[in-house]
N, C-alpha and C positions, 0 to 999 in steps of 0.2 A: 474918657472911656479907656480902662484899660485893657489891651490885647492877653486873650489867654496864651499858653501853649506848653506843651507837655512839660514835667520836672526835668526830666532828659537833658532833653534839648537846652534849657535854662541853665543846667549845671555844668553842660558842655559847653556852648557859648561864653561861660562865664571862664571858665580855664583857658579855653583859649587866648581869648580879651586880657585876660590878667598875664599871664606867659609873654606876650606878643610886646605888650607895651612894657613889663619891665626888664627887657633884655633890649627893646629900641628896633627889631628887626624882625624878621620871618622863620629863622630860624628856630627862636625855639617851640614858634607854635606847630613847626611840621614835628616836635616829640609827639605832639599830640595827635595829631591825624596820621601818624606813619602805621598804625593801627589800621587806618581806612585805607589803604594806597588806592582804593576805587573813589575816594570822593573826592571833591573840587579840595585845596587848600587854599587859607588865603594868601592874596597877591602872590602864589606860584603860578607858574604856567605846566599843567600837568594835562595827558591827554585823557579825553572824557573815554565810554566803552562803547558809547554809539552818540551818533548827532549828524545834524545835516547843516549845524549851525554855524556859522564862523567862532572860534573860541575866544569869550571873550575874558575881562578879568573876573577875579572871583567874585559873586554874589550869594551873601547868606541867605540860604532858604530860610532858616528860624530865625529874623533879629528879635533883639530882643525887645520890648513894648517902650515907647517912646512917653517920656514926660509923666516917669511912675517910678522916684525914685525911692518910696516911701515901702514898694511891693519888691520882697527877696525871690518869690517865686510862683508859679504857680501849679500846683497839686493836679494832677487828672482825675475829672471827674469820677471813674469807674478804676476800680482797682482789678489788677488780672488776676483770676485763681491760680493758684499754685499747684505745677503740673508735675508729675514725676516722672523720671524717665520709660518706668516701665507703660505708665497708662500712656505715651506718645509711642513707644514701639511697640503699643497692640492693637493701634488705630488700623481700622481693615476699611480696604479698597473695596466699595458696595454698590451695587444700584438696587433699587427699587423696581421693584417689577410695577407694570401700569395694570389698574384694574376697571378704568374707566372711560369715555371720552375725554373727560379733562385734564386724568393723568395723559392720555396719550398727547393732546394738546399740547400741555407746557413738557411734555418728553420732545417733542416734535420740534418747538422753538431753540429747546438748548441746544440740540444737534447741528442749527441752523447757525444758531450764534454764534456753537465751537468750531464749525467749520470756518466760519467768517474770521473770527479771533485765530485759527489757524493760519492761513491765507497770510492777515497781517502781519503775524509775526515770528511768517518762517518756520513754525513748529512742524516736525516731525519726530516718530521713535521708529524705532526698530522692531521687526517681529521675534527676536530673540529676547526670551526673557531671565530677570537677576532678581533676588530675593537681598535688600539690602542687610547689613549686617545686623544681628540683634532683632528683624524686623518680623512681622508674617506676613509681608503682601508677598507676590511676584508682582515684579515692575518690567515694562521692556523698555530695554535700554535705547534712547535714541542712535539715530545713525549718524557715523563717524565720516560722512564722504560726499561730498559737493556743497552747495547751494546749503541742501534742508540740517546739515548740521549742525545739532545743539553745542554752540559753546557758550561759557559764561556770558556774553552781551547778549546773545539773544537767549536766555533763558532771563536775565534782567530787564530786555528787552518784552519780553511776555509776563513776567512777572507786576512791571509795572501797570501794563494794560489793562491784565487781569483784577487788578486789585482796584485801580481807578472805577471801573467796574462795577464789583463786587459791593464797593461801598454804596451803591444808592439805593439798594430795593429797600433793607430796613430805613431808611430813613422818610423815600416816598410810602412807605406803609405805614409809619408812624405817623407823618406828617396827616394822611389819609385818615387815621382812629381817632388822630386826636382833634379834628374838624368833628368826625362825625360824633364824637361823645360831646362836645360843646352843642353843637346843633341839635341833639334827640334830647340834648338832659341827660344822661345816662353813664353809665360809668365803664368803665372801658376794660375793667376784670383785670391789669396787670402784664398785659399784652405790648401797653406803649416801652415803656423802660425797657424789655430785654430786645423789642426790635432796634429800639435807639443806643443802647447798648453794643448792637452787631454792628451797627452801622459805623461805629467809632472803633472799634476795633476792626473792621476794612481798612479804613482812615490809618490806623498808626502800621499794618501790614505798609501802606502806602508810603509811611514817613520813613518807616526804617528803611525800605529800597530805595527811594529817593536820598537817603545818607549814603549811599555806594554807587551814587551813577545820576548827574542829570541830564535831563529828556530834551532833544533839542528840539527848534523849532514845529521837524513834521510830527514827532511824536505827538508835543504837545497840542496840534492841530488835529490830529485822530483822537487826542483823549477828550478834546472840547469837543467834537463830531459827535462822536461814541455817546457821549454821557448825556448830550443835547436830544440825539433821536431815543436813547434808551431811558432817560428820565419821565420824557413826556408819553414815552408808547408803556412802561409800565404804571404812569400815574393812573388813564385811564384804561389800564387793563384792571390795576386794583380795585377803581371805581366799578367796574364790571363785575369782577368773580375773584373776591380776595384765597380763596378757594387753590386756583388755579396758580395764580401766583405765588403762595407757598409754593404748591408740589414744583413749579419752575425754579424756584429758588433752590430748594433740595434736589433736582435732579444739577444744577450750577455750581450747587458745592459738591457733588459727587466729581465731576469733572476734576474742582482743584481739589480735592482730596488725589485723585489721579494724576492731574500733572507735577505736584511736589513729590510723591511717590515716584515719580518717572525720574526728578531733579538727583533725591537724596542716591537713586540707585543707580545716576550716574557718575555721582562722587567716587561713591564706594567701588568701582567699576575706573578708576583714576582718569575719565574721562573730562574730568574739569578738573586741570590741577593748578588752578590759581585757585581757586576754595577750597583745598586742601586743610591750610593753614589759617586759613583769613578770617579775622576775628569780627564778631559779631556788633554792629557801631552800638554805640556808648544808650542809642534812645531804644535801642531792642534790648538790654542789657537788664535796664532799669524797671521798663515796661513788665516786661513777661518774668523776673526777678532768678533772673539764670545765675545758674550757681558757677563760681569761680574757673572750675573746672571744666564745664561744659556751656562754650562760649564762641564753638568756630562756627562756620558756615552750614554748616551741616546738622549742627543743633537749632541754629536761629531754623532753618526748613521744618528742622520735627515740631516746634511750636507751634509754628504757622498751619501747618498741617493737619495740627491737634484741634486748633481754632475751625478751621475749616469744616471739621468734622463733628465738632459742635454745632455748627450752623447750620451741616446739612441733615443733623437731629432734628433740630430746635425747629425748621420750618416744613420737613416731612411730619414731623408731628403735629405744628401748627393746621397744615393742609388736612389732617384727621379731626379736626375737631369742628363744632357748630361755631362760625365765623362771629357769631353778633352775642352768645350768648356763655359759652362756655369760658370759665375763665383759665390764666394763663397755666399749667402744671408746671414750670419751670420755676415758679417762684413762689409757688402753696406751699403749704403748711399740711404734711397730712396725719389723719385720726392713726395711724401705725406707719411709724416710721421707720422699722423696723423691716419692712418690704420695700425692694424695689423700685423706686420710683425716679421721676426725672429730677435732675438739680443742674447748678447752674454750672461745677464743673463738670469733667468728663468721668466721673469712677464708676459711674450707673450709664455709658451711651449707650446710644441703641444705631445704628448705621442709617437704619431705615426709619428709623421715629418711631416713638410710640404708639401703638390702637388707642382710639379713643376708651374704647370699652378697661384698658388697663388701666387710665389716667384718672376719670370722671367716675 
């Protein structure tokens, strides 16, 4: 059987590996990583940006697949649309107003959540607010003094939580449609692929931050916690009121729509100035297909951000529609195309989702 794992990651691996063994030593694979000074190197002893762990020597997150000499790479499944700078700086900080018990419900939970995800990981901002450059949000900038101060580990530190996260509703939703289209006969309208779809694209948010920092022992103990009580309490919330779990989900991505908004306008604001400069690793590069130019720290945040703000479309609009019958508008095909309508990148978003009555 062979291991998938992103082109990235495989063409980075492979540079390394190749640099490493024909110069006999370490030095010339740190040309390669000096790019990342946030990630492990190999056999260097470098300090991590948080851990509780003892440092031990280097271990590659992505090896490369074992006893597959014949496979040069392997391709990711989902290709990322191609984003322009202007449609990520006019991505707008939104909520959704609730107009129902259910909207209030899954509003109710994510405030819960974000407090708890606060709590863990030290987050706080500031009530003074900054409009980052080029941008149209106001963002307030975190605060600069004691304890709840954002600096780069714990904005990496929250970043990863959030995304470990972030990754499982499309996936227990998918796994969820795609039982129940087996079990009634029935056909599932187009709904599975763009949840599964989200859900991997959580997944590489996940991979790329894990290229700039690994999680030590308690992290990794909160995000098995985390994902344990939050996988099983959303499967059978979906099982309930797939409904509800949308509108949770879009009010979830309205949040990190919020907290990257809060990150980039602390940059700009020279409030983290080791991201000033810091280049975006080699599997965020390739993924999201960043132009030469625009490749630091603070562009990898506007894509992620962009992402986010698709999501939190794609499942407030979900949350509008008839759960069992309506099919997917993100992937139709419609009689005038020429109007308005939802697609699968961002040149048509809506903040707040689509009306059914626009869609159908």
């Amino acid at each position: 059987m062979y291991t998938t794992r992103p082109i990235a990651t495989a063409l980075l691996n492979a540079r390394a590996t190749a640099n490493l063994f024909s110069t006999g030593s370490a030095s010339a694979s740190s040309k390669i990583y000096s790019k990342y000074p946030l990630a492990r190197q190999p056999h260097v002893s470098t300090p991590r940006l948080f851990t509780t762990t003892v440092q031990q020597r280097f271990k590659e997150v992505f090896p490369p697949p074992p006893d597959s000499p014949s496979i040069k790479v392997t391709p990711p499944a989902w290709h990322h649309p191609v984003y322009t700078e202007e449609q990520m700086t006019s991505i707008q900080v939104a909520h959704r107003q609730t107009k129902n018990w259910q909207d209030r419900i899954a509003l109710m939970m994510v405030r819960l959540l974000r407090w708890g995800m606060d709590t863990a990981t030290g987050y706080t901002h500031d009530k003074r607010s900054v409009k980052p450059k080029g941008d149209s949000n106001q963002a307030s900038l975190s605060q600069n003094k004691g304890w709840f101060a954002m600096t780069e580990r714990k904005w990496l530190v929250r970043f990863l939580f959030l995304e470990s996260v972030a990754g499982v509703p499309g996936m227990v939703a998918a796994s969820v449609r795609h039982l129940h289209s087996l079990r009634r006969l029935k056909r599932d309208n187009g709904w599975i692929e763009t949840l599964l779809e989200e859900a991997y694209n959580e997944r590489m948010h996940l991979l790329t931050f894990m290229k700039m920092a690994e999680p030590g022992r308690f992290m990794k103990f909160m995000i098995l916690g985390a994902q344990g009580v939050f996988y099983n309490g959303f499967f059978l919330s979906y099982l309930l009121s797939p409904r509800i779990c949308h509108r949770f989900v879009g009010h979830l991505e309205e949040e990190a729509v919020l907290t990257y908004t809060r990150a980039i306008a602390d940059i700009d604001a020279g409030k983290l100035p080791k991201w000033a400069t810091l280049e975006a690793p080699e599997i965020a590069v390739r993924y999201w297909n960043m132009p030469e130019s625009h490749r630091t720290m603070r562009d990898l945040l506007l894509y992620i951000r962009a992402d986010e703000a698709k999501h939190r479309e794609v499942n407030h609009t979900l949350g509008n529609l008839e759960q069992d019958t309506d099919p997917n508008p993100f992937v139709s095909e419609y009689e005038d195309p020429s109007k308005p309508h939802p697609t699968k990148s961002i040149d048509n978003i809506k903040p707040t989702g689509w009306e059914r009555k626009e869609v159908m």
